[in-house]
KESE-722904 format. One line per 8 residues: for each residue x, z, y of N, C-alpha, C. Coordinates in steps of 0.2 Angstrom, whole numbers. Each point is the difference from the previous one (the first is absolute). Last residue first. Example, Ala and Ser with C-alpha at 12.3 -4.5 7.8 and 13.67 -1.06 7.14 Angstrom:
<atoms>
64,35,-11,4,1,6,-4,3,5 ~ 2,0,-28,-4,0,6,4,0,6
</atoms>
This chain:
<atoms>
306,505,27,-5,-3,-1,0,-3,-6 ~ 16,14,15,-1,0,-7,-8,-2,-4 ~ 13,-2,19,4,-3,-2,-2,2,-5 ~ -7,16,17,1,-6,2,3,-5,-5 ~ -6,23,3,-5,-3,1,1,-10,-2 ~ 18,17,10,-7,5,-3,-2,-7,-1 ~ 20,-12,4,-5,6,3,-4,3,-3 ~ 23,-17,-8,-9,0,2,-2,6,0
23,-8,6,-2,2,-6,-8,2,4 ~ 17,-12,14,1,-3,-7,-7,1,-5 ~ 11,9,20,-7,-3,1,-4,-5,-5 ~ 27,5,3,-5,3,2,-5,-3,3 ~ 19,-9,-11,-1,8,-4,-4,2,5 ~ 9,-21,11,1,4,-6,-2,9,-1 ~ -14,-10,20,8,-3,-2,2,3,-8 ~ -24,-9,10,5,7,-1,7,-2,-2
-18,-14,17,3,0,-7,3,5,0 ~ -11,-6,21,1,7,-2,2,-1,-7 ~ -6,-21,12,6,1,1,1,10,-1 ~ -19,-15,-4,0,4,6,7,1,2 ~ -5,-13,-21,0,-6,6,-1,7,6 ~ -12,8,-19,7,-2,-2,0,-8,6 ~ -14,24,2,-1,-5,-3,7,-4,1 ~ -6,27,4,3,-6,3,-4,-6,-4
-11,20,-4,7,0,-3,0,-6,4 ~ -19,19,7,0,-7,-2,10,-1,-1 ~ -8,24,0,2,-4,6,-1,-8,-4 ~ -15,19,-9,8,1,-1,0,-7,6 ~ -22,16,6,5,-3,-4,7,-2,0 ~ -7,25,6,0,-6,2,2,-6,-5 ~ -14,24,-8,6,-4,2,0,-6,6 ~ -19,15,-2,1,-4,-4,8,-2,2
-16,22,6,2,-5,1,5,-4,-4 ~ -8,22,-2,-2,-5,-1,0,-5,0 ~ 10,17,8,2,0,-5,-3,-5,-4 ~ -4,6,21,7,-5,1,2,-2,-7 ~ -21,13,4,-2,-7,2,8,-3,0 ~ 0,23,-5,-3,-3,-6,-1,-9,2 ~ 8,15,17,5,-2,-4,-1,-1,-8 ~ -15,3,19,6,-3,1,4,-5,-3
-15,20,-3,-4,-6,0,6,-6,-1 ~ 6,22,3,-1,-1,-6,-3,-8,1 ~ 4,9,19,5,-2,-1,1,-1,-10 ~ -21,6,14,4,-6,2,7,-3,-6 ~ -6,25,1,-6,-5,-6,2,-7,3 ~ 12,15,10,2,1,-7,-6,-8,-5 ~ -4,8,26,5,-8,-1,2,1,-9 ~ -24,9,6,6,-1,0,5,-4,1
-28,-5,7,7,-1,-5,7,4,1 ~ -15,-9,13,-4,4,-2,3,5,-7 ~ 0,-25,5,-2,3,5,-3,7,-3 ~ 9,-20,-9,3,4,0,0,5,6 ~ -10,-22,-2,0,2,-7,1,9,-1 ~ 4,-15,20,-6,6,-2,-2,1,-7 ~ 24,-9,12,-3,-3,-6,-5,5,1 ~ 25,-5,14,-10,2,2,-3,-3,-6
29,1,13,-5,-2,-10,-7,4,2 ~ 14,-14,21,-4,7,-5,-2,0,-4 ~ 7,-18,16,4,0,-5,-3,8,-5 ~ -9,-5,22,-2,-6,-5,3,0,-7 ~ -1,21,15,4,-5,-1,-3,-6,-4 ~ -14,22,13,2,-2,-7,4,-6,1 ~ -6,15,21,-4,-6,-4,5,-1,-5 ~ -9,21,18,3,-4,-6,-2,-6,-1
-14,14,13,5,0,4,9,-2,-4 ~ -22,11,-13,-1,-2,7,8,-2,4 ~ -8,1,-27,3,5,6,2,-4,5 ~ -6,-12,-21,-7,2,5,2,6,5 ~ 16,-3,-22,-5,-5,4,-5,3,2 ~ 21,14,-9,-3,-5,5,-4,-4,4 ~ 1,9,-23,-5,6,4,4,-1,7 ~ 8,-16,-14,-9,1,-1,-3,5,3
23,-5,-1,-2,-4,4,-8,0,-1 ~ 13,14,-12,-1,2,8,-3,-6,1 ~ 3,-2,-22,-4,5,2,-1,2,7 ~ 13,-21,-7,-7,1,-1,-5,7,1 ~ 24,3,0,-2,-7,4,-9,-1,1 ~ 12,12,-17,-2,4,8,-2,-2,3 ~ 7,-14,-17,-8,8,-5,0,2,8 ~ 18,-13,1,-4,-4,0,-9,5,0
21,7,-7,1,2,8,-8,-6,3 ~ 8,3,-23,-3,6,1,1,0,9 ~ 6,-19,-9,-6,2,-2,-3,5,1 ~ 22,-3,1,-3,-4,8,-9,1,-4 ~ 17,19,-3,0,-6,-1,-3,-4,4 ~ 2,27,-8,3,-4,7,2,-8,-1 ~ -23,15,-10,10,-2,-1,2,-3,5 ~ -19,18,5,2,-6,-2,5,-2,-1
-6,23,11,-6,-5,-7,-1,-5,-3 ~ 18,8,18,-2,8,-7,-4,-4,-7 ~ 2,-12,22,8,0,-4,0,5,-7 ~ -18,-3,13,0,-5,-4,6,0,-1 ~ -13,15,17,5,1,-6,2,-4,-6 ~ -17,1,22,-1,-1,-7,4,4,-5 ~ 9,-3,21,-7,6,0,-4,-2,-7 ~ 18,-14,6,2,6,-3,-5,5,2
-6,-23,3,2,1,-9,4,6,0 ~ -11,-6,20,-3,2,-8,1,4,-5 ~ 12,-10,17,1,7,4,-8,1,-6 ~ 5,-22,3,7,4,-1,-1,8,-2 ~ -18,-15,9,0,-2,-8,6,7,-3 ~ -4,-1,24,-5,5,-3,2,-1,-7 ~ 11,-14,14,2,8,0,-6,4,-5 ~ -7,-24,0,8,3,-3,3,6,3
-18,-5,11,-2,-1,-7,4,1,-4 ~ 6,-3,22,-4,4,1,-3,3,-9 ~ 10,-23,6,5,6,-1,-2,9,-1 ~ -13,-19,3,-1,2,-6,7,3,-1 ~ -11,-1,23,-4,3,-6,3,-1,-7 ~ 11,-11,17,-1,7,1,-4,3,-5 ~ 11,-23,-9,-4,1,7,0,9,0 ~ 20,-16,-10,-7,5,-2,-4,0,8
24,-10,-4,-6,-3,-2,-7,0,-1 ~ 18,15,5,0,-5,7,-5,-6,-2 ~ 3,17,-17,0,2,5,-1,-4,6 ~ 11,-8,-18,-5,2,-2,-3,4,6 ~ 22,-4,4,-5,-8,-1,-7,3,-1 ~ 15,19,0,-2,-3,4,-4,-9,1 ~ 1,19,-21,2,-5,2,-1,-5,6 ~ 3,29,-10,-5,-7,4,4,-3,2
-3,23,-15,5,-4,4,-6,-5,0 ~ -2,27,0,-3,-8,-3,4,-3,6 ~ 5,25,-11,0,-3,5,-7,-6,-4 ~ 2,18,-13,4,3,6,1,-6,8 ~ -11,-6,-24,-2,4,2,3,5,5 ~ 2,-22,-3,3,5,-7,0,6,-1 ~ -12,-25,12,2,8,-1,3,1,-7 ~ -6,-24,16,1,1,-7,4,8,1
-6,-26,10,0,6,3,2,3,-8 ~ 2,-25,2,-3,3,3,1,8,2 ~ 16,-13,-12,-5,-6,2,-4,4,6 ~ 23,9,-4,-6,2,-2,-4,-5,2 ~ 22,0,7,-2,1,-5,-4,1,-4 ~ 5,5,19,-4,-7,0,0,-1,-5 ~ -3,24,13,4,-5,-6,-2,-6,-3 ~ -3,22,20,1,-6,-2,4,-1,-5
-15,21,6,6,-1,1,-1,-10,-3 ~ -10,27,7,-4,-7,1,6,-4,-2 ~ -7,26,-9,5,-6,4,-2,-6,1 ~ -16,21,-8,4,-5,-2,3,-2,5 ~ -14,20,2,7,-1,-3,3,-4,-2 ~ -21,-4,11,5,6,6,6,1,-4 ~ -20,-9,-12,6,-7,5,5,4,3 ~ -19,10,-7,4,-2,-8,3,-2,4
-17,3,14,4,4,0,8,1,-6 ~ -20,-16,2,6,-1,3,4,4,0 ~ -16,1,-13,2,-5,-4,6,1,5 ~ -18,13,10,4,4,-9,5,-7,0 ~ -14,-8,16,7,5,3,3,2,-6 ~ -19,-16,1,5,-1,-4,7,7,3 ~ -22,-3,11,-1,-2,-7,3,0,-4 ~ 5,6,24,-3,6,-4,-3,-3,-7
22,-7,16,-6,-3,-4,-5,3,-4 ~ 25,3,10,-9,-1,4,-5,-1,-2 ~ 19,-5,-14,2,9,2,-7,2,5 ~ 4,-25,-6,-1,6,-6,-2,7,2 ~ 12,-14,15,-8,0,0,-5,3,-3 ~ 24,-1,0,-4,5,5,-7,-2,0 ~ 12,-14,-15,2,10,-1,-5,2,4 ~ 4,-20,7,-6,-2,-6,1,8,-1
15,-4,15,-6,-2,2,-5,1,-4 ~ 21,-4,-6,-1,9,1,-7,-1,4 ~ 5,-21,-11,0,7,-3,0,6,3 ~ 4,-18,14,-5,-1,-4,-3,5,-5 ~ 21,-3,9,-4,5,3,-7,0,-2 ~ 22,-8,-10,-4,5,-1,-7,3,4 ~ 19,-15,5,-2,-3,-4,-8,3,-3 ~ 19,11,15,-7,-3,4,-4,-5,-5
17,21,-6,-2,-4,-2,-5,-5,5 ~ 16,21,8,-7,0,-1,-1,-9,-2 ~ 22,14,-1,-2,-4,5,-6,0,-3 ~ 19,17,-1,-4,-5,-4,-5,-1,2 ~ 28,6,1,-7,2,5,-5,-5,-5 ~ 27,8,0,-5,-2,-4,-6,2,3 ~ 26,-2,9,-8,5,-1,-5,-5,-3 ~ 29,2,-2,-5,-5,1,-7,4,0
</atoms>
């Protein structure tokens, strides 16, 4: 059996936005970055998203995007490993969030991009390492307030605890 390998059409949109990149005498350093990464599908992936040898892409996400902000997403991708935020940041969502914010700020106002309505973008943070971001972040997560506790059924809901359970009074609770 010859194994042959077919050129993705789901993609084109993306290799499109690459070459643009790569044309582009205001972004060409950023595009040139893209010559080594692979372009490859994964639906899996809500959105788009590097590891810094390829970037996978969620065709829906893609066919939902307008040209320019696919355009903005090759660029956001192809950041984070000329940045090096795998080196400079924990590999989490927080610290993927600290990048987040730092490209999408030295994205805005580059001609021929448009930023995803969904894009984390705070000008707070303009100017700003992703390191210091990613400090911020993770002091505001730290401060935040628990979720309240869930209201307790009321009796006639039909949720009654069955024996031996839900019997014994909560942090807090039963010892007024």
């Amino acid at each position: 059996m010859k194994l042959t390998h077919e050129r993705d059409t789901r993609l084109d949109t993306v290799e499109a936005s690459v070459l643009w990149a790569m044309s582009q005498p205001h972004v060409a350093f950023w595009g040139n970055g893209l010559a080594r990464l692979k372009q490859v599908v994964d639906n899996a992936q809500p959105t788009a998203m590097t590891n810094g040898r390829l970037i996978k892409w969620n065709t829906d996400f893609v066919a939902k995007s307008t040209p320019p902000q696919v355009r903005f997403v090759v660029l956001h991708e192809v950041l984070h490993c000329l940045l090096r935020h795998f080196n400079r940041l924990p590999l989490n969502s927080l610290g993927n969030e600290a990048g987040d914010y730092e490209i999408n700020l030295m994205l805005d106002g580059v001609v021929g991009i448009e930023r995803p309505d969904k894009a984390l973008f705070d000008v707070r943070f303009k100017g700003m390492p992703c390191e210091e971001i990613y400090l911020i972040l993770q002091k505001e997560q730290q401060a935040q307030p628990p979720p309240p506790p869930r209201p307790r059924p009321t009796e006639g809901e039909g949720n009654e605890p069955t024996e031996g359970e839900g019997n014994e009074p909560t942090e807090g609770e039963g010892n007024e």
